[in-house]
C-alpha positions as CSV (number, residue, x, y, z in Angstrom):
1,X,-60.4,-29.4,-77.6
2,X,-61.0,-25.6,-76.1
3,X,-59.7,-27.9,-72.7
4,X,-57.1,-29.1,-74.5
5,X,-55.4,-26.0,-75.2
6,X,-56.3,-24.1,-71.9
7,X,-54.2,-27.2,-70.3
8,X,-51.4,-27.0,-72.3
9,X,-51.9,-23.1,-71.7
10,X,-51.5,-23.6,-68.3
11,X,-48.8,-26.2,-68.3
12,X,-46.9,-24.1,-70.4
13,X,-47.6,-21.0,-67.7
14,X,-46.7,-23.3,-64.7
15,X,-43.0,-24.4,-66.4
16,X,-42.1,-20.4,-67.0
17,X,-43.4,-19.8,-63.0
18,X,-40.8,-23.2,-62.0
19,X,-38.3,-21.5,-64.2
20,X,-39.1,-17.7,-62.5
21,X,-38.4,-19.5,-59.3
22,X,-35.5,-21.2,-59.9
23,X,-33.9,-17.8,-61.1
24,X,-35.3,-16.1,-58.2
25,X,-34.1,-19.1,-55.7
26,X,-30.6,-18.9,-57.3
27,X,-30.4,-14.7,-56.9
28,X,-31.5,-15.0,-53.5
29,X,-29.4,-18.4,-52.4
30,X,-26.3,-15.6,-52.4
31,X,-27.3,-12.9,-50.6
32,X,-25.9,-14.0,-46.7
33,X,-22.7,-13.8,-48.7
34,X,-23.6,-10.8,-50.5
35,X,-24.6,-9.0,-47.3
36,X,-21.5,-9.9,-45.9
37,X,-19.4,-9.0,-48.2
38,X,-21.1,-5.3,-48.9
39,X,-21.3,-4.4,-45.3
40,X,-19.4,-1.4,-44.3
41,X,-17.6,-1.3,-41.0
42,X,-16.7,1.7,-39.4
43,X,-12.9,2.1,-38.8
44,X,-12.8,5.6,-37.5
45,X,-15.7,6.5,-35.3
46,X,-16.4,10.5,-36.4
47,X,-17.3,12.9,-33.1
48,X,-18.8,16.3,-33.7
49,X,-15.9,19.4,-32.6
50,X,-17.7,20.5,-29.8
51,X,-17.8,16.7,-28.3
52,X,-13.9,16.4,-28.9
53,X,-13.5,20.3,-27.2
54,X,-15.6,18.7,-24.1
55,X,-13.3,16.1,-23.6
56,X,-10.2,17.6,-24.2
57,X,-11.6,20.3,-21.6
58,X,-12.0,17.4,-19.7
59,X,-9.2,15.6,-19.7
60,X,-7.3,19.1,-19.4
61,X,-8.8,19.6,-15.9
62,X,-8.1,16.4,-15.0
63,X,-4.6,16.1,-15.7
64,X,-3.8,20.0,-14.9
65,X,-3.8,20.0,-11.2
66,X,-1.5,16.9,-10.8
67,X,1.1,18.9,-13.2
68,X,0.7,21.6,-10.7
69,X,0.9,19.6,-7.5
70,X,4.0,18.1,-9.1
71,X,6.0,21.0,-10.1
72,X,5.2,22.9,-6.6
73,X,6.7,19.6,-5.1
74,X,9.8,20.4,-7.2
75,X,10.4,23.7,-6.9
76,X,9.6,23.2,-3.2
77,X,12.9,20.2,-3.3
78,X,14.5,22.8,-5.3
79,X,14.2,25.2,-2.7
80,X,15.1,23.1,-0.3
81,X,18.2,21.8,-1.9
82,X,19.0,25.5,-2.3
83,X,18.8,26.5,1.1
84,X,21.0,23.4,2.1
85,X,23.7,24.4,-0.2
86,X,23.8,27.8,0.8
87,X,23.8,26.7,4.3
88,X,26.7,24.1,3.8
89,X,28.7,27.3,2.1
90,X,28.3,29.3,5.0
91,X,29.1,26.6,7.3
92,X,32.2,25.3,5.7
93,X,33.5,29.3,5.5
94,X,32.6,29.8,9.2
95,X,35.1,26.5,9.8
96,X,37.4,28.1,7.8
97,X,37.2,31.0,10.0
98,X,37.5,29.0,13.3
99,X,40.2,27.2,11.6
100,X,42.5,30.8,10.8
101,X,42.4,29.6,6.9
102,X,41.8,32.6,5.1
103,X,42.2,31.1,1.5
104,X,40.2,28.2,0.4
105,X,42.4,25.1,0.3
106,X,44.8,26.3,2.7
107,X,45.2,23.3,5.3
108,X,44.9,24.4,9.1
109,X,47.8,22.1,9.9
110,X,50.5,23.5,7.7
111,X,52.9,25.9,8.9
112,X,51.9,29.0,8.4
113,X,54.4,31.8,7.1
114,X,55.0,35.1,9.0
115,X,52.6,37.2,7.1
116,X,51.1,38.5,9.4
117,X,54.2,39.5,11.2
118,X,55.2,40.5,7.6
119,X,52.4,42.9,7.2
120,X,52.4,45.1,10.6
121,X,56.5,45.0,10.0
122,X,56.1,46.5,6.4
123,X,53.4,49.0,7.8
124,X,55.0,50.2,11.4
125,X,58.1,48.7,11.0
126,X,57.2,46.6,14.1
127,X,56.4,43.2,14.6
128,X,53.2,42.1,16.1
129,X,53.5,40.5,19.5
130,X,52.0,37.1,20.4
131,X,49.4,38.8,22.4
132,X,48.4,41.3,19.7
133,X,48.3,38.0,17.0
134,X,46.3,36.2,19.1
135,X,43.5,38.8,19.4
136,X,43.8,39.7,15.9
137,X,42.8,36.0,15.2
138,X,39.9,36.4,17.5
139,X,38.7,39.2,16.1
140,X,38.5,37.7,12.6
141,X,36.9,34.5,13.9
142,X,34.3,37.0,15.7
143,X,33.8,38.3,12.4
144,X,33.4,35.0,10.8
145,X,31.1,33.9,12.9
146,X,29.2,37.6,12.8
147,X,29.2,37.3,9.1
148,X,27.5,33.4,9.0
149,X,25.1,34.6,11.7
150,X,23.7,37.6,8.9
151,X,24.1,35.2,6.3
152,X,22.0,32.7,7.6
153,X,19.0,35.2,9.3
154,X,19.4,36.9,5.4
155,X,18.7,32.9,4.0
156,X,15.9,32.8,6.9
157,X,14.4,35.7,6.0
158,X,14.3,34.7,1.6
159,X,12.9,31.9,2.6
160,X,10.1,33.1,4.7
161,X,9.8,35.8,1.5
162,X,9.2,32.7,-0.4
163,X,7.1,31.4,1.5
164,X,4.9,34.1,2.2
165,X,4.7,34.6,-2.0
166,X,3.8,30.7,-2.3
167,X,1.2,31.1,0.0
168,X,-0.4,34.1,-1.2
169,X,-0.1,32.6,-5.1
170,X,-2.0,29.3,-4.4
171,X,-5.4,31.2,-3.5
172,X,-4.6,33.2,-6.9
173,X,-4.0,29.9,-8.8
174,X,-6.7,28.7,-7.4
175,X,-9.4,31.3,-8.6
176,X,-7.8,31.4,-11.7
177,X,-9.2,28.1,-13.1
């Protein structure tokens, strides 16, 4: 009988350890899911200040000197374009001089009025004679032409000013990084 009830001890023991294990298999059986579910994922990735200063300073010197290359290649077009206007100006008023036209706009192949003639007659009271007309108009072409040749030796000489400035502010540029 003492076998009897060490049996039914045991069988007793060995239902509550099937039971224990079927609890346990069931809380286990879920946790792929559970894991799953519960895992964090990272949406921002978080960099120290000093990491995100390095690669801004990076980046900076990276990108810096092809801003500077490309706004020296625009102020040099700029420049340029600025020269050619001013030369175009000077041209065109040294073709007005050749041409006699003393007021913008005024066509060479209109008839011109006697002003001239007007003007010596209201200061002398005598008229200009062709001779004296036609070296008056050659004297103020001469003076045109005077006036377009110190025009462009003063453009000439800004620009070798601007020049000699460019080339002696690169080297500064350049040290100053």
């Amino acid at each position: 009988m003492a076998l009897e009830g060490c049996v039914a001890s045991l069988r007793g023991s060995m239902q509550l350890l099937d039971s224990s294990i079927n609890i346990l298999v069931e809380g286990v059986n879920d946790f792929p899911r559970l894991s799953k579910v519960l895992q964090t994922t990272r949406h921002f990735e978080l960099i120290s200040e000093p990491d995100l200063q390095a690669a801004q300073s990076a980046l900076l010197s990276e990108i810096r000197p092809e801003v500077e290359n490309l706004l020296q290649r625009v102020n040099n077009y700029l420049d340029k374009l600025e020269r050619r206007e001013q030369a175009l100006i000077a041209k065109c008023d040294l073709n007005d001089g050749r041409l006699g036209r003393d007021i913008p706009g005024e066509s060479a192949f209109a008839p011109k009025s006697r002003s001239t003639q007007g003007k010596a007659g209201a200061e002398g009271g005598k008229t200009m004679s062709a001779l004296q007309e036609m070296k008056y108009k050659q004297l103020k072409a001469k003076k045109q032409r005077l006036s377009y040749a110190v025009e462009t030796l003063e453009l000439q000489a800004k620009q070798r000013e601007r020049q000699l400035r460019m080339s002696m502010a690169a080297p500064q540029s350049f040290y100053d990084e």
